[in-house]
C-alpha positions as protocol buffer text, in pm:
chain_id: "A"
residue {
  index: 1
  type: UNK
  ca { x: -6255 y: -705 z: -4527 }
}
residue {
  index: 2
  type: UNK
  ca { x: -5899 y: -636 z: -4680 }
}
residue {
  index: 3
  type: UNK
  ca { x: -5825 y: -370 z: -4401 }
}
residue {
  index: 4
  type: UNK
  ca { x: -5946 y: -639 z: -4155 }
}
residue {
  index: 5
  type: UNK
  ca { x: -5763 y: -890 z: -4275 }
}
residue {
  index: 6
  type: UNK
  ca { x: -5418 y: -686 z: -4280 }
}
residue {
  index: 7
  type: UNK
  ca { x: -5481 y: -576 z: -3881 }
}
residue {
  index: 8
  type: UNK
  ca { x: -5514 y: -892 z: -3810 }
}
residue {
  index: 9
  type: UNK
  ca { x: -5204 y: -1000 z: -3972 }
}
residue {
  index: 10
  type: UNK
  ca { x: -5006 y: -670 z: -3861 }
}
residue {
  index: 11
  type: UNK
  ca { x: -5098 y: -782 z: -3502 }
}
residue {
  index: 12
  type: UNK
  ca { x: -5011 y: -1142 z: -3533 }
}
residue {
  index: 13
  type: UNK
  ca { x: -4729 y: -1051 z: -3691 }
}
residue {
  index: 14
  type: UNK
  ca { x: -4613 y: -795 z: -3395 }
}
residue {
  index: 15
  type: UNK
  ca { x: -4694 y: -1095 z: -3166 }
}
residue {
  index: 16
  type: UNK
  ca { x: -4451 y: -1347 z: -3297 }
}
residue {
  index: 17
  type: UNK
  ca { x: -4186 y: -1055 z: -3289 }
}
residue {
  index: 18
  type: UNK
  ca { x: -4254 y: -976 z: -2908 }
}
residue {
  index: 19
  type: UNK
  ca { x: -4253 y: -1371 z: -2812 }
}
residue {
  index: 20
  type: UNK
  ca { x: -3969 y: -1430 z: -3069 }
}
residue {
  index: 21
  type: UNK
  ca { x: -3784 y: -1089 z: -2880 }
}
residue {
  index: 22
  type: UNK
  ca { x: -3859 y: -1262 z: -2480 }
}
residue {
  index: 23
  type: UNK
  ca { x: -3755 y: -1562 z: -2587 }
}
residue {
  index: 24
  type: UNK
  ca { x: -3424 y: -1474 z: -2697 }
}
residue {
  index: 25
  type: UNK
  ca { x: -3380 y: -1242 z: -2364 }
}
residue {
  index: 26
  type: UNK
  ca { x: -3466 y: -1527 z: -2198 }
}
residue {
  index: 27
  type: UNK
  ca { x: -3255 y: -1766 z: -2404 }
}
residue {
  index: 28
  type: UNK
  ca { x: -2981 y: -1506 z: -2288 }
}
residue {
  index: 29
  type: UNK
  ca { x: -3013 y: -1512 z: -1912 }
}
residue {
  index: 30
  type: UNK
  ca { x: -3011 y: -1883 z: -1918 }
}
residue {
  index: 31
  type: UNK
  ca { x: -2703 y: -1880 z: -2104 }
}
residue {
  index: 32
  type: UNK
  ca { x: -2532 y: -1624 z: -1897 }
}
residue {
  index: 33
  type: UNK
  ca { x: -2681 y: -1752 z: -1556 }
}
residue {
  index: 34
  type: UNK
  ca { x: -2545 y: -2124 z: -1681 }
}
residue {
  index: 35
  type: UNK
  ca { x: -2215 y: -1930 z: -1818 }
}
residue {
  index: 36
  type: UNK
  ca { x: -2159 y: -1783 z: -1480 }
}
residue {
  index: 37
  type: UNK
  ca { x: -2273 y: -2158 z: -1298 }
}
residue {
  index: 38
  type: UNK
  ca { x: -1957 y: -2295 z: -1466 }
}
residue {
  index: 39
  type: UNK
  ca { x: -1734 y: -1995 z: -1407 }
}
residue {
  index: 40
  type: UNK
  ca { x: -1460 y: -2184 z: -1205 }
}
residue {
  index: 41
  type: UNK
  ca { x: -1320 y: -1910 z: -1031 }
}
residue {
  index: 42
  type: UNK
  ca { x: -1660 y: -1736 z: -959 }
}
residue {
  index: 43
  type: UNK
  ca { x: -1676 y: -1847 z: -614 }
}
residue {
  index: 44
  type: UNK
  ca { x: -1271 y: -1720 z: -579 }
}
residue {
  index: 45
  type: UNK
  ca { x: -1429 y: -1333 z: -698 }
}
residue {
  index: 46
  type: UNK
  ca { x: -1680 y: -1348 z: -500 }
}
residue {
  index: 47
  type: UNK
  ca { x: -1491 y: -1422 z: -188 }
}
residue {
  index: 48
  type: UNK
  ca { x: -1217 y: -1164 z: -328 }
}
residue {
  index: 49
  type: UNK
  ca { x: -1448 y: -915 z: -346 }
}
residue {
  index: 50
  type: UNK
  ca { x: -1586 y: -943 z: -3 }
}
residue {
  index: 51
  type: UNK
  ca { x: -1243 y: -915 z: 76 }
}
residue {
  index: 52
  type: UNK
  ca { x: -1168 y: -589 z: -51 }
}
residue {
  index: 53
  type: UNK
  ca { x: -1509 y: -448 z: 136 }
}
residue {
  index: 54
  type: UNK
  ca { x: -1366 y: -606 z: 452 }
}
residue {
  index: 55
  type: UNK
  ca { x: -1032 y: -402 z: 378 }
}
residue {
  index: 56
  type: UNK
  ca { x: -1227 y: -81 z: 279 }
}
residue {
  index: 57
  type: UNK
  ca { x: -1417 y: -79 z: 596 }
}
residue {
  index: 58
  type: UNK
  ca { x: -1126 y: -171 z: 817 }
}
residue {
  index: 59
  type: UNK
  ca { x: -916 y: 149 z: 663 }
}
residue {
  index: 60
  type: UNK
  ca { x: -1187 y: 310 z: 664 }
}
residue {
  index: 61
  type: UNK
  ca { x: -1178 y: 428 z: 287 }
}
residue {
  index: 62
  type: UNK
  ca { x: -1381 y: 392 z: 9 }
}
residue {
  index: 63
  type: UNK
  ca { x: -1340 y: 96 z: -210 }
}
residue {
  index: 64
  type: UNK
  ca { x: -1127 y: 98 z: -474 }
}
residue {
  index: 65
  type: UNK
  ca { x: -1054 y: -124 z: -766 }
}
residue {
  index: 66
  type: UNK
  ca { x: -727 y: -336 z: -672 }
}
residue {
  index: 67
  type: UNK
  ca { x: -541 y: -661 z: -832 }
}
residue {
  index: 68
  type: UNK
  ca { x: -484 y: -971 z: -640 }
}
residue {
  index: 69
  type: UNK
  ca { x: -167 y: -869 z: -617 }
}
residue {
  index: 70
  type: UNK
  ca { x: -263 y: -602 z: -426 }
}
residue {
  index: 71
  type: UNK
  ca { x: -522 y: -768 z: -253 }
}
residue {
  index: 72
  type: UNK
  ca { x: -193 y: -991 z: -89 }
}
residue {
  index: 73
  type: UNK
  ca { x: -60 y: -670 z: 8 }
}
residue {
  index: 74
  type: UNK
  ca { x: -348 y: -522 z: 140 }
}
residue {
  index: 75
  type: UNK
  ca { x: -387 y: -786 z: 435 }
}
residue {
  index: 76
  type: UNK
  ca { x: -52 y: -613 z: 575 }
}
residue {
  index: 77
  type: UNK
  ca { x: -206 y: -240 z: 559 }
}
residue {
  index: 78
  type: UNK
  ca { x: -283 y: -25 z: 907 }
}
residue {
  index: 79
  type: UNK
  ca { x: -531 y: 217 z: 967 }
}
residue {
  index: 80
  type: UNK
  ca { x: -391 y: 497 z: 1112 }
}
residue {
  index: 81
  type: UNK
  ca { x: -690 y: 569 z: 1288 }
}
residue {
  index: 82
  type: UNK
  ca { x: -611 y: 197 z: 1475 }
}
residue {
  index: 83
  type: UNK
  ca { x: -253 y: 248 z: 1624 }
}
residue {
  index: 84
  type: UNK
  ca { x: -253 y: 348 z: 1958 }
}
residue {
  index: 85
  type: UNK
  ca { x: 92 y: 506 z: 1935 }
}
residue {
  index: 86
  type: UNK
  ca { x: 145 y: 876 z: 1923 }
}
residue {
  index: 87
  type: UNK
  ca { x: 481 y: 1091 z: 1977 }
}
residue {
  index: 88
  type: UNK
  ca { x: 353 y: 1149 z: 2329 }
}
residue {
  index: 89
  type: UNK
  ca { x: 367 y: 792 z: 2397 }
}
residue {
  index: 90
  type: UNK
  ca { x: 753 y: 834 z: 2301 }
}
residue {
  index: 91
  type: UNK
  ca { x: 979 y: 962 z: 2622 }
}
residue {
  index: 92
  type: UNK
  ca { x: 1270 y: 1104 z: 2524 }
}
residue {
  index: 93
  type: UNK
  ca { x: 1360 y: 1188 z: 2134 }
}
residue {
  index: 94
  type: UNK
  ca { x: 1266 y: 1575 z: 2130 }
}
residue {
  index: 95
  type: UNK
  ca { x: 1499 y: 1652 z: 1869 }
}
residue {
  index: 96
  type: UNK
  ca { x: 1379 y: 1331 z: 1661 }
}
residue {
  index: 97
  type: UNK
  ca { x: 1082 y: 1406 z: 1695 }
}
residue {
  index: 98
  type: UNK
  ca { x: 1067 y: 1789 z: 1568 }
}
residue {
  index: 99
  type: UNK
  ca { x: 1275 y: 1704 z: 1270 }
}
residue {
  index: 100
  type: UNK
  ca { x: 1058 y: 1427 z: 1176 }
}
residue {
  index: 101
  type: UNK
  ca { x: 734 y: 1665 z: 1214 }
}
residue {
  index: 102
  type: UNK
  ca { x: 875 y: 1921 z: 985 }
}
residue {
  index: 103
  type: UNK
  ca { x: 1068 y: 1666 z: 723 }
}
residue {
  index: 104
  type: UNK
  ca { x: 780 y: 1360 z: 700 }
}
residue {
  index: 105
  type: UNK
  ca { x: 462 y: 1473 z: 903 }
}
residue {
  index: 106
  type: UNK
  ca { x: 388 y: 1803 z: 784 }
}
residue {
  index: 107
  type: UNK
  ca { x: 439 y: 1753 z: 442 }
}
residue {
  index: 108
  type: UNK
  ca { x: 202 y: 1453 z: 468 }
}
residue {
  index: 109
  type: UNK
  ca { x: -42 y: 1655 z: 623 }
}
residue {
  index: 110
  type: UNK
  ca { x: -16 y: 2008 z: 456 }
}
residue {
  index: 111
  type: UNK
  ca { x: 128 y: 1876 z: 85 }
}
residue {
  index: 112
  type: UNK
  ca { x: 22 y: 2255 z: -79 }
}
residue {
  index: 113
  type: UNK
  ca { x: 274 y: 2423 z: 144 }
}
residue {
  index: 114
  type: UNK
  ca { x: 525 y: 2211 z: -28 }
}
residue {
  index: 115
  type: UNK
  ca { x: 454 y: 2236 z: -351 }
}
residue {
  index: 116
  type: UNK
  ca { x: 684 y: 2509 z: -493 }
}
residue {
  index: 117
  type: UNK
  ca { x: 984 y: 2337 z: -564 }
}
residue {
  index: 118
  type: UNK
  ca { x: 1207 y: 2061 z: -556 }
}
residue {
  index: 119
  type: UNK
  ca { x: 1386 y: 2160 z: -268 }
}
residue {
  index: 120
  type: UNK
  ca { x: 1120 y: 2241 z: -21 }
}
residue {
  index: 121
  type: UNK
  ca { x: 943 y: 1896 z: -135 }
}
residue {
  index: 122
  type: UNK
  ca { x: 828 y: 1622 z: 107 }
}
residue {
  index: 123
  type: UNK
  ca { x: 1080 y: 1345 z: 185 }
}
residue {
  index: 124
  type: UNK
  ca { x: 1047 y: 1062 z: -18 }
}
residue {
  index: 125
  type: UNK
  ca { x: 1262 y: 818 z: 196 }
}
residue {
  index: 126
  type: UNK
  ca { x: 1373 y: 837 z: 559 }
}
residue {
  index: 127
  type: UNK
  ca { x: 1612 y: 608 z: 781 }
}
residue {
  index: 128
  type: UNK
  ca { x: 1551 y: 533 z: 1139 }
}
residue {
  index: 129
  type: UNK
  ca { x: 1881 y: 330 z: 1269 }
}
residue {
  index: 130
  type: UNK
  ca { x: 2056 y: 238 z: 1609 }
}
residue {
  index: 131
  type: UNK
  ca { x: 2060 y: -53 z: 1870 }
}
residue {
  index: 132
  type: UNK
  ca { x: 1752 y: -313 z: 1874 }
}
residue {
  index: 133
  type: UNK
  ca { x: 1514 y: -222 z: 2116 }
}
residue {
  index: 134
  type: UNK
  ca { x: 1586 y: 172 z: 2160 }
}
residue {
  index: 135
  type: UNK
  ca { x: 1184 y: 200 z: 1958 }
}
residue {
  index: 136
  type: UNK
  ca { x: 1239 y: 238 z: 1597 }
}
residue {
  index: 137
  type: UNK
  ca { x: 948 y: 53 z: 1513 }
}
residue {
  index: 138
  type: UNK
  ca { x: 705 y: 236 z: 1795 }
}
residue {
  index: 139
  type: UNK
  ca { x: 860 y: 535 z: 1605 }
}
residue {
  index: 140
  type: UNK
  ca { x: 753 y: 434 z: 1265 }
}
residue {
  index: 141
  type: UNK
  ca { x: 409 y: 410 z: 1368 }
}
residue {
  index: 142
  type: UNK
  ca { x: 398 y: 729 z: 1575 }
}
residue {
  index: 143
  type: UNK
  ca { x: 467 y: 860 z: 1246 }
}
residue {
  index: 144
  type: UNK
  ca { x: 177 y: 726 z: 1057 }
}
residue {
  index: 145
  type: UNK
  ca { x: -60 y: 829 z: 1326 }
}
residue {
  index: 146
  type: UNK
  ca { x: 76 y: 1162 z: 1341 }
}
residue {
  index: 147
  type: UNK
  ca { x: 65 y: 1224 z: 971 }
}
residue {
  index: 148
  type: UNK
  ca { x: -281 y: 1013 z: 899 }
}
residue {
  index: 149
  type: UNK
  ca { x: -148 y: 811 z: 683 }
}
residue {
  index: 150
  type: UNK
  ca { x: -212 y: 435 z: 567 }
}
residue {
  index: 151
  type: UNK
  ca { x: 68 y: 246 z: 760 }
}
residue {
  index: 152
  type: UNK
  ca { x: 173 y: -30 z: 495 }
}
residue {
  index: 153
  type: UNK
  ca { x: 388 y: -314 z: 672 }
}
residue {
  index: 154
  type: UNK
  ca { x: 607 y: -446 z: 376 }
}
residue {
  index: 155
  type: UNK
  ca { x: 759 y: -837 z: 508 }
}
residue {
  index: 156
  type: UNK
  ca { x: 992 y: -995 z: 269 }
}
residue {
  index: 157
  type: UNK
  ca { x: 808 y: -1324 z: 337 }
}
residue {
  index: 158
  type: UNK
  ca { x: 492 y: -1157 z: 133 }
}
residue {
  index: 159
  type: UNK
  ca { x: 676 y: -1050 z: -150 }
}
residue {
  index: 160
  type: UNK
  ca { x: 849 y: -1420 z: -208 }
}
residue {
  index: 161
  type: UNK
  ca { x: 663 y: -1667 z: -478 }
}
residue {
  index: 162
  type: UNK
  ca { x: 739 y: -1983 z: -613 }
}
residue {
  index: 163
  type: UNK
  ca { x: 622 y: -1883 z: -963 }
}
residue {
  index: 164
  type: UNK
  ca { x: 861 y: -1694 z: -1175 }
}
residue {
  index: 165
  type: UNK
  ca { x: 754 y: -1336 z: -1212 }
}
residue {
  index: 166
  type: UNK
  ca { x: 543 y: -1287 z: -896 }
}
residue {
  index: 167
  type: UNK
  ca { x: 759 y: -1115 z: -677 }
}
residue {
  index: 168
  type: UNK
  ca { x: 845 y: -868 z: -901 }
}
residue {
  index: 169
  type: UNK
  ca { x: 452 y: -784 z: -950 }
}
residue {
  index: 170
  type: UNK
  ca { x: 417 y: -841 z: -550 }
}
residue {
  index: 171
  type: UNK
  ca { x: 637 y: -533 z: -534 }
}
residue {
  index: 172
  type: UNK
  ca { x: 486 y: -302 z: -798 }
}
residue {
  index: 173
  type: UNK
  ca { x: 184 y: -442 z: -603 }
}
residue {
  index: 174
  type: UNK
  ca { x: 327 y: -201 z: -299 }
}
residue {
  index: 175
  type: UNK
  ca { x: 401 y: 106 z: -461 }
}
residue {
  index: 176
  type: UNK
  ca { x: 34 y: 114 z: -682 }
}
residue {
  index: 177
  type: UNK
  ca { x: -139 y: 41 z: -328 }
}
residue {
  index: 178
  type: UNK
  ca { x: 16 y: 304 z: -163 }
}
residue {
  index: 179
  type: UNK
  ca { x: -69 y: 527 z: -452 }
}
residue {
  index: 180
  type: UNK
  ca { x: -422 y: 471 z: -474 }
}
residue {
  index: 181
  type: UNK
  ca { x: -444 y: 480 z: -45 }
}
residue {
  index: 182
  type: UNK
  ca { x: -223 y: 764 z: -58 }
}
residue {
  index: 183
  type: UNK
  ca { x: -126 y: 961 z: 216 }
}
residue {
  index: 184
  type: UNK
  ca { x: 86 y: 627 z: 245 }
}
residue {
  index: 185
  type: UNK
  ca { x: 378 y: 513 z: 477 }
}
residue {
  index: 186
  type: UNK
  ca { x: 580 y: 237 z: 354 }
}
residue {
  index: 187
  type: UNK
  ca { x: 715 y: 54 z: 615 }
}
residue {
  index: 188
  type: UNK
  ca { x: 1005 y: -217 z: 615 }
}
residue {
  index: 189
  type: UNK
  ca { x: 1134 y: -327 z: 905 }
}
residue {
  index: 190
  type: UNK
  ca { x: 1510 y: -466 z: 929 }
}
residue {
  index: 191
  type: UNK
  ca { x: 1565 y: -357 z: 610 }
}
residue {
  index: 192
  type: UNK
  ca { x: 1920 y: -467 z: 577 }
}
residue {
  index: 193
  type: UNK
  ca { x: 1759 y: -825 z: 484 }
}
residue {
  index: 194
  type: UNK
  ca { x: 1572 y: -724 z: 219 }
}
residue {
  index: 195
  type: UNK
  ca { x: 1784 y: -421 z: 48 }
}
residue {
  index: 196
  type: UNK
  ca { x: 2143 y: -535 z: 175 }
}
residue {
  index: 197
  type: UNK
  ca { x: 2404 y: -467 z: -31 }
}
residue {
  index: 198
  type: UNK
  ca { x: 2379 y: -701 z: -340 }
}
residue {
  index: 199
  type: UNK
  ca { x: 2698 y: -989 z: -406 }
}
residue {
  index: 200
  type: UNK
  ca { x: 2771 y: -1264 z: -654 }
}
residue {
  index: 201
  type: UNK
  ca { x: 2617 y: -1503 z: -394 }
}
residue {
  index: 202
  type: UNK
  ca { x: 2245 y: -1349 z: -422 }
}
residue {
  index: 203
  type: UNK
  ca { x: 1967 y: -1567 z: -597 }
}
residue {
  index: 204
  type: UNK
  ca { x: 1904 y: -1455 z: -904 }
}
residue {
  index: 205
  type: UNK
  ca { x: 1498 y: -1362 z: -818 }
}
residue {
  index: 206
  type: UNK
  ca { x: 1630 y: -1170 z: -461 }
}
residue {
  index: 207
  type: UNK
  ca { x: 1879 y: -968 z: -671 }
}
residue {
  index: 208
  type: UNK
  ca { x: 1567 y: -872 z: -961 }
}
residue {
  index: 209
  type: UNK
  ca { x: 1316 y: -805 z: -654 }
}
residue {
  index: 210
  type: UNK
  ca { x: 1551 y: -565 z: -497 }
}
residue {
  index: 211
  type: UNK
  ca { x: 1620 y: -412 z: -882 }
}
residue {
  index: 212
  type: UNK
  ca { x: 1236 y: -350 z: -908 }
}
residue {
  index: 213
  type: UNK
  ca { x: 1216 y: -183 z: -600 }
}
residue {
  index: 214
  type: UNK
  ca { x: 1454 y: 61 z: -642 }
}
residue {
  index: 215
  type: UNK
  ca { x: 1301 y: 122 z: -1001 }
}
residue {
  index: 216
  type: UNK
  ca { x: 952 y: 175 z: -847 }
}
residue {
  index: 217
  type: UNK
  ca { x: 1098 y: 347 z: -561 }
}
residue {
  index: 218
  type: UNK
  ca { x: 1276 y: 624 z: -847 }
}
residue {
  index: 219
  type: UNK
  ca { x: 922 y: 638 z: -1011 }
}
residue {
  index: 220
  type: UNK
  ca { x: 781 y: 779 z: -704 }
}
residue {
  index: 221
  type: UNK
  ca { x: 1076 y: 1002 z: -622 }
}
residue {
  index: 222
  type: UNK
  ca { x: 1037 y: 1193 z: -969 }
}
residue {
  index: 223
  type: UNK
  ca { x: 665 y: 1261 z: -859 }
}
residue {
  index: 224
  type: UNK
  ca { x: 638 y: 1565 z: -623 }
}
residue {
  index: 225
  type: UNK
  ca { x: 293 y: 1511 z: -586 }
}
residue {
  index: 226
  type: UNK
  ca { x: 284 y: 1195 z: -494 }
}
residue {
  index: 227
  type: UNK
  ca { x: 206 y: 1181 z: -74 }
}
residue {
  index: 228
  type: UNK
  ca { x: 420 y: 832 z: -56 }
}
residue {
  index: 229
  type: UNK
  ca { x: 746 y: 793 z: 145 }
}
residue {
  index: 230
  type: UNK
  ca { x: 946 y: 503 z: 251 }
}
residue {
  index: 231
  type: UNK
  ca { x: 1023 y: 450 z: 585 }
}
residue {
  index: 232
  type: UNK
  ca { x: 1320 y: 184 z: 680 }
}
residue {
  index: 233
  type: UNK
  ca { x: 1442 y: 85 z: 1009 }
}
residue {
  index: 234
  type: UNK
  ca { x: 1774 y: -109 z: 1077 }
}
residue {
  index: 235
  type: UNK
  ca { x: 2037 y: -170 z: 1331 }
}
residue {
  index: 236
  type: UNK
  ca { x: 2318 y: -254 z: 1104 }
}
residue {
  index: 237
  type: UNK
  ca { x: 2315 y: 49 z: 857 }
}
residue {
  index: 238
  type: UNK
  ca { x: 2662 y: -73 z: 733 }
}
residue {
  index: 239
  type: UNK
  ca { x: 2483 y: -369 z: 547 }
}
residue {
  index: 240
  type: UNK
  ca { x: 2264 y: -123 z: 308 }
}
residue {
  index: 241
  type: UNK
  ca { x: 2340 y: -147 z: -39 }
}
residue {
  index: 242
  type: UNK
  ca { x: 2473 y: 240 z: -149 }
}
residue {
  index: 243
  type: UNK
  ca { x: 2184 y: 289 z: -382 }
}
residue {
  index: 244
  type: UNK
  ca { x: 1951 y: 248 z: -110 }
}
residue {
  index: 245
  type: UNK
  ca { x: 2105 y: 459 z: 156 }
}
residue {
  index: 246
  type: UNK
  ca { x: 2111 y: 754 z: -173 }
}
residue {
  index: 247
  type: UNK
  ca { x: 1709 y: 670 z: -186 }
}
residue {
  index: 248
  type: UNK
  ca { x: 1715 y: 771 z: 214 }
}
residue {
  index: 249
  type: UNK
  ca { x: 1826 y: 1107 z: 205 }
}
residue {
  index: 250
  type: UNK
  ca { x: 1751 y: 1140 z: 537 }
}
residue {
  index: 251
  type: UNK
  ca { x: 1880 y: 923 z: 882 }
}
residue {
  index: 252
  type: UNK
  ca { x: 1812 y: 924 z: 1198 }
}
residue {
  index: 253
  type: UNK
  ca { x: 2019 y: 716 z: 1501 }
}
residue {
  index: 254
  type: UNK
  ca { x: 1776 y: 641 z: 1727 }
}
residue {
  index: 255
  type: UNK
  ca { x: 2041 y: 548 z: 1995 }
}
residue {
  index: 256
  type: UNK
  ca { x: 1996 y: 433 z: 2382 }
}
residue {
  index: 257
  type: UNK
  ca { x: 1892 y: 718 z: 2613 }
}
residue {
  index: 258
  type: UNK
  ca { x: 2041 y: 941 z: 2847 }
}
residue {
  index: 259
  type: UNK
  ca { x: 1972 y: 979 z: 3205 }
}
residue {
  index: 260
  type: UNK
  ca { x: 1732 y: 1258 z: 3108 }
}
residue {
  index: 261
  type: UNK
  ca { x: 1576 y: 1074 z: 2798 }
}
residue {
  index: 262
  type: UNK
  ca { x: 1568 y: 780 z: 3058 }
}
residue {
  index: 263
  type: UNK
  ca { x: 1303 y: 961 z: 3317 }
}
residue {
  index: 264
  type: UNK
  ca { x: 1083 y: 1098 z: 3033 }
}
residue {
  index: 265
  type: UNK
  ca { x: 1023 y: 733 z: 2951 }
}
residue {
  index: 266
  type: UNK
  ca { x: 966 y: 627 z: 3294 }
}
residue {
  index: 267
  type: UNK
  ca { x: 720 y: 950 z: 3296 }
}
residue {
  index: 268
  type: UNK
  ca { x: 540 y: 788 z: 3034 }
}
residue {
  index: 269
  type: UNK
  ca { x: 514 y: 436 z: 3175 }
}
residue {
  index: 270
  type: UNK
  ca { x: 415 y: 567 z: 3488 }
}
């Protein structure tokens, strides 16, 4: 009777412990279900992180953990796979053309072969200058497709905020994009706006923006493995501020054609 008696309380007992255990589980997922119910910015993830699968997809990488910050940035990013400019769509510009192949494409492309040694390392800034309208732009994007890298489009009027702080993390936003996207082009077009030569006159959050650029740019510069370069077109190379044009070791004048240049871009038109 006594060994009945304690089974039967052994297995009452163990059934009070497994309702007493699923009701606390369930006690949980309430909590966390009504926790995540009055989550105000759940509906803000979710919609961010629909976002980032429609950017994955659309560069056709897998996804990868990003900031908002660099979600902002990452609405200005190209596919290389999606520009329908190559350097055969370019008349003219032979010379250009070969240089930039061996100084910016190649080393994109092929990094191992130029990884023994400062001096034989990949450019980490390059300058395309001359006249509007001679295809410095077209240019830059030839580039990216050539090289198959991202194509990142950086406009001043992304990396401007009306809270104190923002910009600054809008650009650091730019370099850790390209960095985790890598092979990556950074792109900024009429750069003399952005990183002219700094006076008295500047606003005080233009003048630190430009300060933590050129910071994050010198990060990047130390780092010989790092497949990142900056690309800048202008047509007033005059305005650059001199620490800039010493972060673009490398320019090119992309100036109007000659009569010959002139027929190799009708030959391509036509």
């Amino acid at each position: 009777m006594r060994k009945m008696g304690s089974s039967s309380s052994e297995t009452k007992l163990l059934q009070e412990l497994i309702l007493y255990a699923a009701s606390a589980a369930l006690s949980c997922l309430v909590l966390f279900a009504g926790l995540r119910h009055l989550d105000p910015n759940r509906e803000a993830s979710k919609k961010a992180l629909e976002h980032k699968k429609e950017i994955a997809k659309r560069l056709g990488r897998p996804l990868i953990n990003t900031n908002p910050y660099e979600d902002v940035i990452a609405c200005d990013v190209i596919n290389p796979d999606h520009i329908d400019v190559e350097f055969e769509s370019i008349g003219g510009l032979e010379a250009i053309k070969q240089a930039l192949y061996e100084l910016v494409i190649l080393p994109l492309r092929r990094p191992e072969l130029f990884s023994h040694g400062k001096l034989l390392g990949p450019q980490k800034g390059v300058l395309l200058y001359g006249p509007p309208g001679t295809g410095k732009t077209m240019l830059a994007k030839a580039i990216a497709k050539e090289s198959g890298a991202v194509f990142i489009n950086v406009r001043i009027s992304n990396l401007m905020s009306k809270w104190f702080g923002d910009a600054q993390k809008l650009v650091a936003a730019v370099f850790s994009l390209a960095y985790k996207l890598q092979p990556a082009i950074i792109f900024i077009d009429e750069v003399d706006s952005f990183l002219g030569q700094r006076r008295n006159t500047d606003h005080e959050a233009m003048t630190n923006m430009k300060t933590e650029f050129m910071a994050l740019w010198d990060g990047f510069t130390t780092d010989q493995n790092a497949r990142v370069m900056v690309l800048a077109a202008t047509n007033r190379p005059s305005e650059l501020d001199e620490a800039i044009l010493r972060r673009l070791p490398q320019a090119f004048e992309i100036g109007l054609p000659d009569r010959r240049e002139r027929v190799e871009i009708l030959k391509v038109i036509l």
